[in-house]
C-alpha atoms as a printed R data frame, in Angstrom:
    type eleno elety resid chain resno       x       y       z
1   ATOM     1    CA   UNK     A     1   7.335 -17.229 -19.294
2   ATOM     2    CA   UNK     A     2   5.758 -14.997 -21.744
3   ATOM     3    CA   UNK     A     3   2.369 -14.803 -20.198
4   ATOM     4    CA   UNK     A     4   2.503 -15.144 -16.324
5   ATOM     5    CA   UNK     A     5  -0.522 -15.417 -14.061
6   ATOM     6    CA   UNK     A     6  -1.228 -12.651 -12.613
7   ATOM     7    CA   UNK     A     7  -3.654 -12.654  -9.568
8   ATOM     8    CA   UNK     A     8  -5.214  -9.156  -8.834
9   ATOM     9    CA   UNK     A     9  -6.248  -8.380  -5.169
10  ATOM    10    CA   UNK     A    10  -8.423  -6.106  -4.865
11  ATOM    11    CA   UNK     A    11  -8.585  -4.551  -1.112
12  ATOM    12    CA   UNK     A    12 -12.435  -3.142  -0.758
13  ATOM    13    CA   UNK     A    13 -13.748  -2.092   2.843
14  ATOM    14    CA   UNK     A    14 -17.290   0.333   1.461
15  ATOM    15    CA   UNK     A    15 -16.859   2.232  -1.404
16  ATOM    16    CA   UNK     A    16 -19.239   0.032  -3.118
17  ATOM    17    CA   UNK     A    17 -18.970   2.748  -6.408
18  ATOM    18    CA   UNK     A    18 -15.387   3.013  -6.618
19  ATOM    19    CA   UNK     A    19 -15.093  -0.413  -6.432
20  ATOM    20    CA   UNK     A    20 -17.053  -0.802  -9.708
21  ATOM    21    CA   UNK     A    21 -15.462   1.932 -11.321
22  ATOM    22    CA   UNK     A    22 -12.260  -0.107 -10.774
23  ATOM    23    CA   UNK     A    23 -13.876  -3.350 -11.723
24  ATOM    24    CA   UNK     A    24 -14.949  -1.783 -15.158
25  ATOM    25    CA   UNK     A    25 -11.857  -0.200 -15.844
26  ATOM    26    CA   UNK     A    26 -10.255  -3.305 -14.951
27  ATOM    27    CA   UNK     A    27 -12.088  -4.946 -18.192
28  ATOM    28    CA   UNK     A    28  -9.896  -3.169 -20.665
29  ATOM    29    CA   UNK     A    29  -6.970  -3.781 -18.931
30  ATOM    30    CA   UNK     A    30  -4.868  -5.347 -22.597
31  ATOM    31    CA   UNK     A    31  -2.502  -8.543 -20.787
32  ATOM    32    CA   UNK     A    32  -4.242 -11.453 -21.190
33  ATOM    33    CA   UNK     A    33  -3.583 -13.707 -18.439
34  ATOM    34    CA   UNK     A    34  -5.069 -12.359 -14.922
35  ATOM    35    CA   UNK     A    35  -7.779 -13.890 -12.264
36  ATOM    36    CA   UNK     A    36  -9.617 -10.998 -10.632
37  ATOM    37    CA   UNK     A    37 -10.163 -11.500  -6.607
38  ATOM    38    CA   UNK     A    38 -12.241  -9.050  -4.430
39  ATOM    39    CA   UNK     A    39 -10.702  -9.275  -1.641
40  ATOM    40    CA   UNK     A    40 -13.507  -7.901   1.165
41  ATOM    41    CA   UNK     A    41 -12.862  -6.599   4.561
42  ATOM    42    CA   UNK     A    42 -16.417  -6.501   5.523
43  ATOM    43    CA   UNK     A    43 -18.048  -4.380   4.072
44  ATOM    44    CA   UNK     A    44 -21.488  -3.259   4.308
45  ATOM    45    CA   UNK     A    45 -22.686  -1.062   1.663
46  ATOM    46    CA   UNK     A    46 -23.753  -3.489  -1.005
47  ATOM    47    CA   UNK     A    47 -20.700  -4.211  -2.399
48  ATOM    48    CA   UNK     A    48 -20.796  -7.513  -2.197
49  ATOM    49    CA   UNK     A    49 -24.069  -8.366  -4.388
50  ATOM    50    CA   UNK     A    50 -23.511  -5.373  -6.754
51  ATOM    51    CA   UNK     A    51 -19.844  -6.679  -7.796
52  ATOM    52    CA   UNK     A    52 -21.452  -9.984  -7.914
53  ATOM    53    CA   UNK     A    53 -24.455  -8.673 -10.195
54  ATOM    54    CA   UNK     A    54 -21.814  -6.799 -12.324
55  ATOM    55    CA   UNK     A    55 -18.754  -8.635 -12.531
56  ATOM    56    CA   UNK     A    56 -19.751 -12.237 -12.413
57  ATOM    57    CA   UNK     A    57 -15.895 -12.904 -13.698
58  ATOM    58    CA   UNK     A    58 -15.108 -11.704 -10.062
59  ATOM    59    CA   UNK     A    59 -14.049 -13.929  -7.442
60  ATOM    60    CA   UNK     A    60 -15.249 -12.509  -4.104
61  ATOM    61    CA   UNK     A    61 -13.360 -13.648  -0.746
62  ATOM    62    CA   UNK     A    62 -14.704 -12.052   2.192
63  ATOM    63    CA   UNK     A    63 -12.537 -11.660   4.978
64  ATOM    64    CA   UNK     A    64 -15.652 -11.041   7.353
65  ATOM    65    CA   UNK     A    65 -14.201  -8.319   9.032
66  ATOM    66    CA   UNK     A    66 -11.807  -4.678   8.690
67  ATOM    67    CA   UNK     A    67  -8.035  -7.025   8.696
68  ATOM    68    CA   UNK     A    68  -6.884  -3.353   7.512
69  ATOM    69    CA   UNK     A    69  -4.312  -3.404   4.757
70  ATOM    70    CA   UNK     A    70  -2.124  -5.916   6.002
71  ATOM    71    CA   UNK     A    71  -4.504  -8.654   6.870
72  ATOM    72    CA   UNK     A    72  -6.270  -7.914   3.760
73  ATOM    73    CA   UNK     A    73  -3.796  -7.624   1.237
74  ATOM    74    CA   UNK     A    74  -2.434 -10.873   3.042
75  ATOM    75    CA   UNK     A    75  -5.653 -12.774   2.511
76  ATOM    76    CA   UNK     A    76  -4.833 -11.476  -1.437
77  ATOM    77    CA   UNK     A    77  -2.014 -13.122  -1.430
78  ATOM    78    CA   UNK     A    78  -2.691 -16.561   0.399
79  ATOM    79    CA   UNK     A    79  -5.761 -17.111  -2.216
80  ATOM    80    CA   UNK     A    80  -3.403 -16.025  -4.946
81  ATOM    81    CA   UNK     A    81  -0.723 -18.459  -4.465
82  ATOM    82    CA   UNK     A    82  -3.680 -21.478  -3.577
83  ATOM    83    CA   UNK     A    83  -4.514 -21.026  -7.407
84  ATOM    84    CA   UNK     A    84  -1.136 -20.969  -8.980
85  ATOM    85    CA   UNK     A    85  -0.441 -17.316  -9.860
86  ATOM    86    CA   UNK     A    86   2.901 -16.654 -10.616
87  ATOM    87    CA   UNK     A    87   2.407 -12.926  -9.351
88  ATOM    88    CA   UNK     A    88   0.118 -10.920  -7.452
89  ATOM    89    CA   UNK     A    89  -1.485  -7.217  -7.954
90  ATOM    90    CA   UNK     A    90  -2.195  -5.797  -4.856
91  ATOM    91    CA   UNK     A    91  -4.645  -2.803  -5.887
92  ATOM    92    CA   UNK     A    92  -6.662  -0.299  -3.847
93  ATOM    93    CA   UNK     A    93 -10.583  -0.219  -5.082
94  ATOM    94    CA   UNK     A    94 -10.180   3.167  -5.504
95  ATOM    95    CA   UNK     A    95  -8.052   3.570  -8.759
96  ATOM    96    CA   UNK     A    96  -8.263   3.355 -12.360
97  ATOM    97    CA   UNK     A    97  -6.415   2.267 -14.416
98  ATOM    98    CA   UNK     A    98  -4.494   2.854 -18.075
99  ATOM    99    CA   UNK     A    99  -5.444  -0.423 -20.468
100 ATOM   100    CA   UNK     A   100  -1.350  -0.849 -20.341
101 ATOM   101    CA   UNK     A   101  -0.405  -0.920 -17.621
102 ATOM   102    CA   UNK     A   102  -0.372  -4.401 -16.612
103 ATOM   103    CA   UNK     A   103   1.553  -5.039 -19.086
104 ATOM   104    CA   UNK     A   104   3.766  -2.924 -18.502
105 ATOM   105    CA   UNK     A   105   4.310  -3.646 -15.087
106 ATOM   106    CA   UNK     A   106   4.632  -7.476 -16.161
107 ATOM   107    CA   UNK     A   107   7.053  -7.164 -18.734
108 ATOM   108    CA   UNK     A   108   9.498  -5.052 -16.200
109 ATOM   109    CA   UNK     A   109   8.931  -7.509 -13.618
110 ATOM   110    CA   UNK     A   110  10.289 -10.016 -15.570
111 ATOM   111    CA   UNK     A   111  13.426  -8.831 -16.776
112 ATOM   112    CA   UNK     A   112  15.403  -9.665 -14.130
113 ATOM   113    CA   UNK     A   113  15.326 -12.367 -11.899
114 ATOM   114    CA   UNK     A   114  16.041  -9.911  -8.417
115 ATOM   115    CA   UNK     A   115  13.198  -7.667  -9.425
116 ATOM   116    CA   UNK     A   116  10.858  -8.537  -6.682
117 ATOM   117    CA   UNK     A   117   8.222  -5.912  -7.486
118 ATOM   118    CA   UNK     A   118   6.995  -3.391  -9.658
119 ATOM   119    CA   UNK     A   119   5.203  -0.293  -8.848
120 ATOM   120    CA   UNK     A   120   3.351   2.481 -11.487
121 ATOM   121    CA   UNK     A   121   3.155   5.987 -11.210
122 ATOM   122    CA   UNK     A   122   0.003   6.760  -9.401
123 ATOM   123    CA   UNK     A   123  -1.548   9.986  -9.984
124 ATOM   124    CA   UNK     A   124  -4.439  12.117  -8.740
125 ATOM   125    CA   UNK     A   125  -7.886  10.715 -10.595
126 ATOM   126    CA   UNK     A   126  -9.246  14.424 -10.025
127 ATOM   127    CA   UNK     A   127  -5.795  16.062 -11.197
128 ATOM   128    CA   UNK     A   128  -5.048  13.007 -14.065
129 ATOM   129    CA   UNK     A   129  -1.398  14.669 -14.568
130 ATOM   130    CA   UNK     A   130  -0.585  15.207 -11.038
131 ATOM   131    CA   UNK     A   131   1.529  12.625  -9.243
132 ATOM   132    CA   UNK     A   132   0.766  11.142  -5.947
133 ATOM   133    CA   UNK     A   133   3.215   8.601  -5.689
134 ATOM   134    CA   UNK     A   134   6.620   7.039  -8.187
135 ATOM   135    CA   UNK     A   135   7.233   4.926  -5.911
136 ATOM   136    CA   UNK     A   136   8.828   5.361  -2.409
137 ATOM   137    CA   UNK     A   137  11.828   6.500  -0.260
138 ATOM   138    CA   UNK     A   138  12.885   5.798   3.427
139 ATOM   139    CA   UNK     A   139  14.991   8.122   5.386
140 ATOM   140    CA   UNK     A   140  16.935   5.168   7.360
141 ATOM   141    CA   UNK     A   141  18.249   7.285  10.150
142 ATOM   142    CA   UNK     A   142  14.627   8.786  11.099
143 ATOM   143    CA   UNK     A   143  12.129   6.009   9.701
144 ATOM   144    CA   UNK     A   144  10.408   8.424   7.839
145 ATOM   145    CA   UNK     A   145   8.888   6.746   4.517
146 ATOM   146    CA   UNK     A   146   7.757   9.511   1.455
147 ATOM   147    CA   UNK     A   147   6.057   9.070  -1.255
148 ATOM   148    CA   UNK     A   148   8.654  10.713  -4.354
149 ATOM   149    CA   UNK     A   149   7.784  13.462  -6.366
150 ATOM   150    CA   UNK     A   150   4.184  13.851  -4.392
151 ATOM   151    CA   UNK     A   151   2.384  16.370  -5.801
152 ATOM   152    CA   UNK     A   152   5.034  17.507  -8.982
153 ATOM   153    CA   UNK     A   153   2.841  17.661 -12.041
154 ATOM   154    CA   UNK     A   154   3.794  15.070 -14.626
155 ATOM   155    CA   UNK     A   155   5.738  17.247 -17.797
156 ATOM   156    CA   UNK     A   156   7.204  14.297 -19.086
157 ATOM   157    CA   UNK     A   157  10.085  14.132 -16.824
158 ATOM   158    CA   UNK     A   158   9.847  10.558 -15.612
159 ATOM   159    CA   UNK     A   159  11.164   8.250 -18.559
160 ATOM   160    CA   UNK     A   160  13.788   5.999 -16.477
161 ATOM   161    CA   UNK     A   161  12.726   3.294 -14.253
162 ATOM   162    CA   UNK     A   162  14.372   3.346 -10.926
163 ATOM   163    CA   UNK     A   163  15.046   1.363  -8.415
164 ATOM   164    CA   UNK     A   164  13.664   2.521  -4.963
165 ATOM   165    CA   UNK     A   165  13.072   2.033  -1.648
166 ATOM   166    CA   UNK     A   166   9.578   0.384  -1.196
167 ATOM   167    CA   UNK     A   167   6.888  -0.020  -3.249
168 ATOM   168    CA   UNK     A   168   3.229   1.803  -3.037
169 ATOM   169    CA   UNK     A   169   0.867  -1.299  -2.310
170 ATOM   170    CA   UNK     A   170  -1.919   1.065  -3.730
171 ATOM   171    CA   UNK     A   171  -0.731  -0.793  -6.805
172 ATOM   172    CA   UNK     A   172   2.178  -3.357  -6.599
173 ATOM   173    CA   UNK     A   173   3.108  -6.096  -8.841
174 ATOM   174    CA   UNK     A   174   5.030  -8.679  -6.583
175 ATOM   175    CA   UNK     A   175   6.892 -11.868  -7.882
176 ATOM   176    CA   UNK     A   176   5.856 -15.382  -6.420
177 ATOM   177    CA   UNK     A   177   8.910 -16.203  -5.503
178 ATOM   178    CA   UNK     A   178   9.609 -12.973  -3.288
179 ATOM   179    CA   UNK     A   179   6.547 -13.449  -1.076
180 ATOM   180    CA   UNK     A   180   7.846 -17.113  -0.546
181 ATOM   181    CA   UNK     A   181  11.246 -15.094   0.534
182 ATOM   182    CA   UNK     A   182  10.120 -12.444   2.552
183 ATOM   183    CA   UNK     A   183   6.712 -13.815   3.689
184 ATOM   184    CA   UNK     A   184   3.600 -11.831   3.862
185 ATOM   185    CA   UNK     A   185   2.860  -8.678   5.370
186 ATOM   186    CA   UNK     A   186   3.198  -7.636   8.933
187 ATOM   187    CA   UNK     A   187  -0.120  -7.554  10.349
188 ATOM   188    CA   UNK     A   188   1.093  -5.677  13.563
189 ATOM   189    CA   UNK     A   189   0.908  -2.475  11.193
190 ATOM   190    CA   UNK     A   190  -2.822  -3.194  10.227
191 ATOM   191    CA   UNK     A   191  -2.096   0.073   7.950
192 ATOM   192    CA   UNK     A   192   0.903   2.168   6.684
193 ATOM   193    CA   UNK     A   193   4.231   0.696   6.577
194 ATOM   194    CA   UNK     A   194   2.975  -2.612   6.304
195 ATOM   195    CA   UNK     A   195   4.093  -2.243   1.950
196 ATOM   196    CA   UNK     A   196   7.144  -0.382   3.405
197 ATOM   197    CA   UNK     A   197   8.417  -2.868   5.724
198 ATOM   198    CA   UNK     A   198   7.832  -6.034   3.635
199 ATOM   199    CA   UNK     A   199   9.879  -4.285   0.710
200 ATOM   200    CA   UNK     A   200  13.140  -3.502   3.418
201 ATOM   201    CA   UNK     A   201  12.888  -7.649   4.290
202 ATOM   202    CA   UNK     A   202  12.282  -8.664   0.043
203 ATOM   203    CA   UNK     A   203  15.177  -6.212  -0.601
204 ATOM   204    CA   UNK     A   204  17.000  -7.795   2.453
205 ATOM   205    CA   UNK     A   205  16.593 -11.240   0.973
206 ATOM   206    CA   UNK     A   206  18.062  -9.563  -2.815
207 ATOM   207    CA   UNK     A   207  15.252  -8.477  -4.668
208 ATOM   208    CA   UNK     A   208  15.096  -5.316  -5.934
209 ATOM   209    CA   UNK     A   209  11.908  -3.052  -6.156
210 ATOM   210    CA   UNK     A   210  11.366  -1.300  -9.399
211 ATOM   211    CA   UNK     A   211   9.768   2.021  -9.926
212 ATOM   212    CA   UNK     A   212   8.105   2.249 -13.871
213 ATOM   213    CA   UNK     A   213   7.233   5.180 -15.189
214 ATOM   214    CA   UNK     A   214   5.315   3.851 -17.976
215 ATOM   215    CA   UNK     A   215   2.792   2.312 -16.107
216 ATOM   216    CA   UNK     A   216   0.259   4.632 -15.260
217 ATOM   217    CA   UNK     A   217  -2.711   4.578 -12.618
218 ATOM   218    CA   UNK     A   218  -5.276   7.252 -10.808
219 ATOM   219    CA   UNK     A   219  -6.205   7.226  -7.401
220 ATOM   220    CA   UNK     A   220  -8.932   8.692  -5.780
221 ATOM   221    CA   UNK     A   221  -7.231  10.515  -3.218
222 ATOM   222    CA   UNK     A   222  -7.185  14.178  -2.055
223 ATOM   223    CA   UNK     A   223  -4.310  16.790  -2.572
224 ATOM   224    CA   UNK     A   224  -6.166  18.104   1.161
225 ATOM   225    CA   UNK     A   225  -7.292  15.277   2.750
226 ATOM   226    CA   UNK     A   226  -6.832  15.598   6.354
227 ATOM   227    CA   UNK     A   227  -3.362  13.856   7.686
228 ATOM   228    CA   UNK     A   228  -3.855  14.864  10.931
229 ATOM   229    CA   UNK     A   229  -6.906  12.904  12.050
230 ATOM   230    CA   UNK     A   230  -6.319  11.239  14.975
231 ATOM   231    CA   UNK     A   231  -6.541   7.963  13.695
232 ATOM   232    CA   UNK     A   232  -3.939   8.721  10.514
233 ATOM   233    CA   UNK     A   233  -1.564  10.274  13.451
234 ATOM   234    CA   UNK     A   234  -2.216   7.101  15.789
235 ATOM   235    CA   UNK     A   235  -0.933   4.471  12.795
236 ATOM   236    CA   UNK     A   236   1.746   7.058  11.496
237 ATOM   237    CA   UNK     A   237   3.618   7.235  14.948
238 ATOM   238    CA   UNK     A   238   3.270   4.168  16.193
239 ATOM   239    CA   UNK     A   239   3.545   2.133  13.123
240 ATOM   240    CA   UNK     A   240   7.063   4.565  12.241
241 ATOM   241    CA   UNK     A   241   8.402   3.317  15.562
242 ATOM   242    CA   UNK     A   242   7.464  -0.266  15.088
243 ATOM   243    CA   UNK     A   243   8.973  -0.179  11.579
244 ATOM   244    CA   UNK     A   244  12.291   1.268  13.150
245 ATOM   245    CA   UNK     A   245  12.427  -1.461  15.810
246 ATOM   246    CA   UNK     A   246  11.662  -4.462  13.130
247 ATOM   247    CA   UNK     A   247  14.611  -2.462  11.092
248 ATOM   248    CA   UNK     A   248  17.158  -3.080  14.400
249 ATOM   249    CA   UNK     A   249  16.950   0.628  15.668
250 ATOM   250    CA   UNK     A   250  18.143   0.552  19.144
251 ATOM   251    CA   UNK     A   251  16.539   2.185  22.752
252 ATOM   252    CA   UNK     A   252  18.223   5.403  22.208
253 ATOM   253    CA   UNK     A   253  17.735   6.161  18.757
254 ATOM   254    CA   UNK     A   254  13.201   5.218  19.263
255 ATOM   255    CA   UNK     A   255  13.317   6.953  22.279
256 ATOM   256    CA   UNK     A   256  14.751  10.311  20.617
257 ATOM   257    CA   UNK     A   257  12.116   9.177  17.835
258 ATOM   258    CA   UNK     A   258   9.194   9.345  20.859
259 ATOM   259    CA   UNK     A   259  10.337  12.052  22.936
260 ATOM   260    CA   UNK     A   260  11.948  14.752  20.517
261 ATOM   261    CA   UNK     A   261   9.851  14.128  17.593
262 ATOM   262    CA   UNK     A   262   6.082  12.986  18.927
263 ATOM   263    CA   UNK     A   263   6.786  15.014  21.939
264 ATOM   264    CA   UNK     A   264   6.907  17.969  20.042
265 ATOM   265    CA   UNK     A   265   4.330  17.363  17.965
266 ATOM   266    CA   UNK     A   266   2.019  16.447  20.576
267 ATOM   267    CA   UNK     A   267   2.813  19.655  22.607
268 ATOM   268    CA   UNK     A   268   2.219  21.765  19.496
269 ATOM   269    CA   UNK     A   269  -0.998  20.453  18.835
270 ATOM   270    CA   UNK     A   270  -1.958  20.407  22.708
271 ATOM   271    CA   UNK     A   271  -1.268  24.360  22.052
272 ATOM   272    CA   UNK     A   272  -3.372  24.765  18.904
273 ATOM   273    CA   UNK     A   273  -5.991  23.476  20.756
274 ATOM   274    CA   UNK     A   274  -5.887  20.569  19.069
275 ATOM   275    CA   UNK     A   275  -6.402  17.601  21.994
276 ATOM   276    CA   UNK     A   276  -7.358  14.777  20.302
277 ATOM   277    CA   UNK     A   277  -4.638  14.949  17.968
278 ATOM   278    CA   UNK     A   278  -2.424  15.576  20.769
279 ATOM   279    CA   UNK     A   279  -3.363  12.427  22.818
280 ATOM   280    CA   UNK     A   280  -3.572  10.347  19.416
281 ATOM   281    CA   UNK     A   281   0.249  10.724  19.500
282 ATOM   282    CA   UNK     A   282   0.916  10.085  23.013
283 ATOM   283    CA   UNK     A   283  -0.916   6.901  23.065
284 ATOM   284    CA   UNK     A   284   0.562   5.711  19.686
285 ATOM   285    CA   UNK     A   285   3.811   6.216  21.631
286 ATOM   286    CA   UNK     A   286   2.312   4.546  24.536
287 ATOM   287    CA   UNK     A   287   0.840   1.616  22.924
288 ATOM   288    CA   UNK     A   288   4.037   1.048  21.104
289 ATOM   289    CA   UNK     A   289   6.142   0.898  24.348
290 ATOM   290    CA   UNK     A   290   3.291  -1.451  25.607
291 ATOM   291    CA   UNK     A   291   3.019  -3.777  23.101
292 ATOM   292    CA   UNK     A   292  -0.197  -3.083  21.250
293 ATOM   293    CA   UNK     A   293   0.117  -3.190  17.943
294 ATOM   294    CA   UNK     A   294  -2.826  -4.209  15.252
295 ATOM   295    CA   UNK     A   295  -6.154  -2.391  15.041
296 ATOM   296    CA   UNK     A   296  -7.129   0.289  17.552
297 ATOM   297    CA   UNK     A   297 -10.163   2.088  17.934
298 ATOM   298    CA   UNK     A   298  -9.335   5.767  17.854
């Protein structure tokens, strides 16, 4: 299979600019063989009729409403295997990309039959040699999933692919055959750990997820964005106990997860003053013992 079909998902919800910025930079992406979807989660900026205007090569599938990363990127993947593609590129709007790196993520894909998916290095678009993510790590015993060498600047120190944990779904080449595996995302995440938990079940089932270093990409995301808004610490803690459940952690080892680790961290913000933060946490941990999982309002 020399030149695979690739299907691209792209995940927009706003960001009607960066999504053309992407779009463009898309063009002069160099493999040959790729269908471009647009994969909408309602929004309402103009995207829409702007990508239409500019990118009439685009197919457009609105979902109609925010599905969040899971839904969405799910939607990506149900039209992608409907037209044949014999892998899928789930990509955030807001990247761009290197003209090779398609390729590059193709070729790697490809070279073994357990390599389930492929992930770039994605770096800072405002710091172009910084990374954000090479791939990903999980620290089994805690659930905590890290992006590696965040925030090392690049001095030409990544030349080995490696085989890792989870893939970034910022940008993740996945195989046909390991959706059909391991099934689509969870959509009980709705975002964060929805990419992490789908790579534990495709790496379950045998595949293996590849880090490349060669394949480069640039994400528009801050170095000092705030992590702890309340809705980023809602998803964080209750999606990190959800994922440890779904991985077979027991009652003990969440509830030392819940009450040592979000207990502290809500006190501590309850004594910074910090009360919506604070109660962010508790009712992730609520909601999770509950049985509310999807999208919140925060």
């Amino acid at each position: 299979m020399k030149t695979p079909l690739v299907s691209i998902a792209i995940l927009s919800w706003n960001g009607r600019e960066d999504t053309l910025e992407c779009l463009k930079s898309l063009r002069g992406v160099d493999y040959p063989n790729y269908h471009t979807i647009l994969v909408d989660n309602g929004s309402t900026d103009g995207t829409i009729p702007a990508v239409r205007e500019g990118f009439p090569e685009v197919e457009i599938l609105e979902t109609g409403e925010n599905l969040g990363c899971a839904g969405g990127n799910n939607a990506g993947i149900r039209r992608s295997l409907e037209i044949g593609a014999d892998a899928v590129l789930l990509l955030n709007n807001d990247t761009t990309l290197d003209p090779a790196f398609l390729s590059i993520l193709v070729e790697n894909l490809y070279s073994s039959s357990d390599i389930g998916a492929t992930n770039p290095t994605i770096y800072y678009y405002d710091e172009p040699d910084v990374v954000w993510s090479a791939g990903g790590s999980i620290d089994e015993r805690t659930g905590i999933a890290y992006q590696r060498h965040l925030n090392e600047a690049d001095r030409g120190q990544f030349k080995n692919n490696e085989d890792v944990d989870y893939g970034i779904s910022a940008a993740m080449l996945v195989r046909r055959e390991a959706i059909e595996t391991a099934g689509l995302m969870d959509q009980d995440f709705f975002i964060y750990y929805d990419e992490t938990e789908w790579c534990c079940r495709a790496r379950d089932a045998g595949y293996r997820i590849l880090y490349v270093p060669q394949a480069r990409i640039w994400h528009k995301v801050s170095k000092v964005m705030n992590k702890n808004s309340a809705g980023q610490l809602y998803y964080f803690c209750r999606n990190r106990l959800l994922f440890m459940k779904k991985r077979g952690a027991g009652t003990a080892s969440l509830f030392r997860i819940a009450a040592a680790d979000f207990g502290r961290m809500s006190l501590a913000m309850a004594l910074r003053g910090e009360g919506k933060q604070s109660k962010a946490v508790l009712r992730a941990v609520s909601d999770f013992y509950w049985g509310r999982f999807g999208r919140v309002q925060i």
